[in-house]
PLY file of the C-alpha trace (Angstrom):
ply
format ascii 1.0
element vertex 250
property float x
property float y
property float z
element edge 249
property int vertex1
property int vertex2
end_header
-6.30 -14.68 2.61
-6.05 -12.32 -0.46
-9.71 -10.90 -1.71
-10.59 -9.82 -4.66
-11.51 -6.13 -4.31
-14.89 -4.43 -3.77
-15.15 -2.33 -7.84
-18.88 -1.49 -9.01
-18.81 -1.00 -12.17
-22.71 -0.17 -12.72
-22.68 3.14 -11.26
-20.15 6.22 -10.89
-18.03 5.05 -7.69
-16.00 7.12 -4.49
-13.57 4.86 -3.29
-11.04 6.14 -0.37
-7.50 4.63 -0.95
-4.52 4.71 1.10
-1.43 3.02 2.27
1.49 3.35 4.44
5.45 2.54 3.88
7.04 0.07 4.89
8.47 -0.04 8.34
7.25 0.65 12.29
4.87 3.99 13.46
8.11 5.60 13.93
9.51 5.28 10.75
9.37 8.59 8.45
10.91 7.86 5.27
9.23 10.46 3.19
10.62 14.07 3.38
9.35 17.48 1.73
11.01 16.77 -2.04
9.88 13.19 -1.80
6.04 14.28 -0.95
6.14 17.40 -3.65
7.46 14.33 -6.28
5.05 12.09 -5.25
1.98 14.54 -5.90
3.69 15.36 -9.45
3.66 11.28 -10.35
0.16 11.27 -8.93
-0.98 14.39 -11.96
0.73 13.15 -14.26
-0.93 9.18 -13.68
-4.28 11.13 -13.05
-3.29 12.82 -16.68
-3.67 8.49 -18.15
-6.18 7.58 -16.14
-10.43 8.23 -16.41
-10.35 7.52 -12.50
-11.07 11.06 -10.89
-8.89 12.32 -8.88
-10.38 14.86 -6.13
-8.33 14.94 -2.73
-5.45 13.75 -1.83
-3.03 13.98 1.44
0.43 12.61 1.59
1.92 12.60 4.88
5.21 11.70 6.23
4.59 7.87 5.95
1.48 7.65 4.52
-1.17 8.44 1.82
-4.78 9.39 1.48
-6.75 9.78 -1.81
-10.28 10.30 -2.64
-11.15 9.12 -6.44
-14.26 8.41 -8.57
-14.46 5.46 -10.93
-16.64 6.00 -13.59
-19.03 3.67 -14.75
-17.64 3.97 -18.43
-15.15 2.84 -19.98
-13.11 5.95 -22.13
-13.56 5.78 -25.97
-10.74 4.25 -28.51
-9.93 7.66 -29.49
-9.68 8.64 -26.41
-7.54 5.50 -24.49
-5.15 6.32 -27.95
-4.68 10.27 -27.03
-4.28 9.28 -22.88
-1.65 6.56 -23.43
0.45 8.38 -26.62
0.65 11.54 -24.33
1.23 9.65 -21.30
4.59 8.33 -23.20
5.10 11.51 -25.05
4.75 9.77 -28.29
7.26 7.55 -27.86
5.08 4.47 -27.38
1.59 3.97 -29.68
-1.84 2.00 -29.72
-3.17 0.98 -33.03
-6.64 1.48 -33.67
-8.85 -2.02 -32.66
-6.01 -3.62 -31.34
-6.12 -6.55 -28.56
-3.75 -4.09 -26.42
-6.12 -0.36 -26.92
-8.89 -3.08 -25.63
-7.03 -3.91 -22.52
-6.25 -0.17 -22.12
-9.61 0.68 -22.59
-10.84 -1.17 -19.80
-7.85 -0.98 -17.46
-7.80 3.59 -17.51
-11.12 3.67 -15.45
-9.71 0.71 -12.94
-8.89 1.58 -9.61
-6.66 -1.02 -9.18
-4.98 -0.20 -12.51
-4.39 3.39 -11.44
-3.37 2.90 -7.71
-1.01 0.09 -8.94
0.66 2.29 -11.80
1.14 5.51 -9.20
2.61 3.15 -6.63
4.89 1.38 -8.96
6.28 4.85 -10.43
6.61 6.33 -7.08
8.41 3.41 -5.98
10.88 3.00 -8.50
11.51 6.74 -8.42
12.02 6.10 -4.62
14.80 3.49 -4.91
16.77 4.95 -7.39
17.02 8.42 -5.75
18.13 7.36 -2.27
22.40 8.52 -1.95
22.62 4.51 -1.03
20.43 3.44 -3.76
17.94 1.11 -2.15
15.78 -1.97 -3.61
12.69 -3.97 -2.75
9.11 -2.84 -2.10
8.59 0.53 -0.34
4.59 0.15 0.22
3.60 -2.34 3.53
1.23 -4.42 1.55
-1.87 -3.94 -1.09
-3.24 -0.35 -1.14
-6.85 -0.26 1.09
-9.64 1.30 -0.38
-13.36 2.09 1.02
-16.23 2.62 -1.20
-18.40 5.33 -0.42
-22.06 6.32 -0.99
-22.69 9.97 -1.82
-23.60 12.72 0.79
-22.83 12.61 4.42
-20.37 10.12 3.81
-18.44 11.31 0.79
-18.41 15.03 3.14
-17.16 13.22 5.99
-14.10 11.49 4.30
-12.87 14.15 2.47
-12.71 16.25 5.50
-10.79 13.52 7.32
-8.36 12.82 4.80
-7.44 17.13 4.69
-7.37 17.27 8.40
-4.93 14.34 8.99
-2.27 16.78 9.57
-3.74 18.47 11.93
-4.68 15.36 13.78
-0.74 14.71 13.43
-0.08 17.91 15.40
2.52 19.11 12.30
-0.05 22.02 11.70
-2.94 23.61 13.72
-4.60 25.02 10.34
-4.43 22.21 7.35
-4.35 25.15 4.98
-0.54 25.66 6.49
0.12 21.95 4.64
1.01 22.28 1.29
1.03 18.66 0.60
-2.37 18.11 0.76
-5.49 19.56 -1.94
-6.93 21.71 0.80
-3.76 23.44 1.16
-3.02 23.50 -1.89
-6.31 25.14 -2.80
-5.97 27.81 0.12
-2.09 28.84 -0.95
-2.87 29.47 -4.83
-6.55 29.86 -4.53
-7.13 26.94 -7.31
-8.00 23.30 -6.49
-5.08 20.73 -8.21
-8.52 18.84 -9.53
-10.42 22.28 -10.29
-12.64 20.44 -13.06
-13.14 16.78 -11.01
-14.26 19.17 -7.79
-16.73 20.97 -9.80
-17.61 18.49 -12.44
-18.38 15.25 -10.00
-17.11 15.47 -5.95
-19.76 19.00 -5.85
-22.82 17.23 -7.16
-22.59 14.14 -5.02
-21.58 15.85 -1.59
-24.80 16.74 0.59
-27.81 18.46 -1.08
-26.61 22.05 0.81
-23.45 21.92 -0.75
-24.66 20.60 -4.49
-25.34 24.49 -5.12
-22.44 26.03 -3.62
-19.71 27.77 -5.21
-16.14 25.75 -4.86
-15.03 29.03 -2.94
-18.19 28.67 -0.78
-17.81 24.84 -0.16
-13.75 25.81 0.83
-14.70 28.36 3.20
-17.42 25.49 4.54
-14.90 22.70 4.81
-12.64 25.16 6.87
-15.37 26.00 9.35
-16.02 22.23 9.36
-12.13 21.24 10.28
-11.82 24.18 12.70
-15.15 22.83 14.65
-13.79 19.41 15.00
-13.88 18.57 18.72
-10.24 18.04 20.75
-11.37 14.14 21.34
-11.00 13.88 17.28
-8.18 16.07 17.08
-6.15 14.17 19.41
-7.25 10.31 18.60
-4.67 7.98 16.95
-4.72 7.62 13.13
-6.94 4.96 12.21
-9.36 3.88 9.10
-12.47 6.70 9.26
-15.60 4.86 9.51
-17.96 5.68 7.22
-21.02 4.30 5.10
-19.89 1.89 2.38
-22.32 2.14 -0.98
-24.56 -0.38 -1.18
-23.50 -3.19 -4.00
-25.39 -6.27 -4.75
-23.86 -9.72 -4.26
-22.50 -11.60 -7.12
-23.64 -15.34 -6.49
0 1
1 2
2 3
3 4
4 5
5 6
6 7
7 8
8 9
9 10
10 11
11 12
12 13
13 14
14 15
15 16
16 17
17 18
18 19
19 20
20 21
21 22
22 23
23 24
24 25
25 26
26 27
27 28
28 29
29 30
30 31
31 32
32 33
33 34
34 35
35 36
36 37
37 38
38 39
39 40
40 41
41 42
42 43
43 44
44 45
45 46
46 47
47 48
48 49
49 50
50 51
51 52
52 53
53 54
54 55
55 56
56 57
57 58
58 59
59 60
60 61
61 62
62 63
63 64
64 65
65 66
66 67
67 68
68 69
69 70
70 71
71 72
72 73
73 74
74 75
75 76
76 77
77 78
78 79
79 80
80 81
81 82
82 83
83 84
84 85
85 86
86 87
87 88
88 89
89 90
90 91
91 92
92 93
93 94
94 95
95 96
96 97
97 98
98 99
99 100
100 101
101 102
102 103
103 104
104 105
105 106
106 107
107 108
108 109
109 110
110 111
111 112
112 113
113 114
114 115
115 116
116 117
117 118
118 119
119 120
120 121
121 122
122 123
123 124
124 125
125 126
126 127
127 128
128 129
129 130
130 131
131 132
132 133
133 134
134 135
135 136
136 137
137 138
138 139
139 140
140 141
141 142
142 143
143 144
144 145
145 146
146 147
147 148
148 149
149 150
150 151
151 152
152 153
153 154
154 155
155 156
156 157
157 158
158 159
159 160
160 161
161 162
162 163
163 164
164 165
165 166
166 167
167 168
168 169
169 170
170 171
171 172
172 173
173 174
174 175
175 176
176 177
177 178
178 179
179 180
180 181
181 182
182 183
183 184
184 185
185 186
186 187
187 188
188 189
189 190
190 191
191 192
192 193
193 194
194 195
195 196
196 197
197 198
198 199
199 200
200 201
201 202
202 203
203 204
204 205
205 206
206 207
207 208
208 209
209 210
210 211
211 212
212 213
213 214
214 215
215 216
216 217
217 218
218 219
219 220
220 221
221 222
222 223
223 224
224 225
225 226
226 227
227 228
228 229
229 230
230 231
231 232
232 233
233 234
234 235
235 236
236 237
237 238
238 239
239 240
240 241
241 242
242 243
243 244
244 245
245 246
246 247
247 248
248 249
């Protein structure tokens, strides 16, 4: 039975999101152009969208992300520069219009976002296969976790960089270039310099709040190197952490 998703909209919000292709465990449809496009789609949608972007892995048939929604929606002026850039020009939003009220609203949606990177991922897929392919390429609805602040937030963004490692295709996820750790540690800038700094620093753990971003990298590499075998050898599965705490709607 479909649910309707778990979105607070009171508060700043982490949310974990991922998915997987389509196909078995052995299936590995995604090779090193296809990962390097799929991290340009996901700039240039994080370019449209309000939803921070802050981590993100993409593996050989999977993705990770780690985004905030923020509580706010983004001003008219604002939605207008977003969406007219977004289309280079070519497609406008008129001032108090029914549609830059929809936009509005949908550019700090999770669903919104994870829905348009999919879809243009997707249809860039299809149509750049030598036998040109058609039908859905994700295995379902993306999943998403909402996370409280702190321990939790620090514990899922180290999970989602180390998934390599726990794949055995690296023994150092600096040596993965598809992933914001690695990233980070091959041109010595995050991809999300001003979302790192701006909003995943101050809501990590209160040592980390004051920490430089190169202090907090050489942390999180300390943190991934001291990971026991045990975690470094279990199968992939969803990391358990603490969900935030959201009231019941009755």
């Amino acid at each position: 039975m479909r649910h309707a998703r778990l979105k607070p909209s009171a508060q700043d919000t982490w949310h974990h999101c991922y998915n997987r292709a389509v196909g078995n465990r052995n299936d590995r449809p995604f090779d090193e152009a296809d990962k390097e496009q799929f991290i340009r789609i996901l700039h240039r949608v994080a370019a449209l969208y309000t939803v921070r972007v802050v981590a993100y892995q993409v593996m050989s048939n999977h993705f990770h992300l780690l985004l905030q929604a923020p509580a706010e929606p983004p001003s008219e002026t604002e939605t207008i520069r977003r969406y007219e850039a977004f289309h280079h020009g070519k497609r406008t939003l008129r001032s108090g219009s029914r549609s830059c009220r929809e936009w509005q609203a949908r550019l700090r949606d999770v669903s919104w976002c994870m829905r348009h990177l999919q879809h243009l991922y997707s249809a860039w897929y299809n149509r750049s296969r030598p036998i040109r392919r058609r039908g859905p390429l994700w295995a379902g609805r993306f999943k998403n976790t909402v996370l409280e602040d702190g321990a939790a937030l620090w514990a899922c963004w180290t999970y989602i960089e180390r998934n390599p490692v726990r794949a055995g295709m690296v023994e150092d996820a600096a040596d993965y270039r598809f992933c914001s750790y690695g990233r980070w540690r091959q041109s010595g800038r995050h991809p999300f310099a001003a979302a790192l700094e701006a909003h995943l620093i101050p809501s990590l753990p209160a040592p980390f709040q004051t920490m430089s971003p190169l202090a907090i990298r050489k942390e999180m590499a300390r943190s991934m190197a001291g990971c026991d075998t045990e975690a470094a050898t279990r199968p992939h599965g969803p990391i358990r952490t603490r969900c935030a705490r959201v009231p019941r709607r009755n």
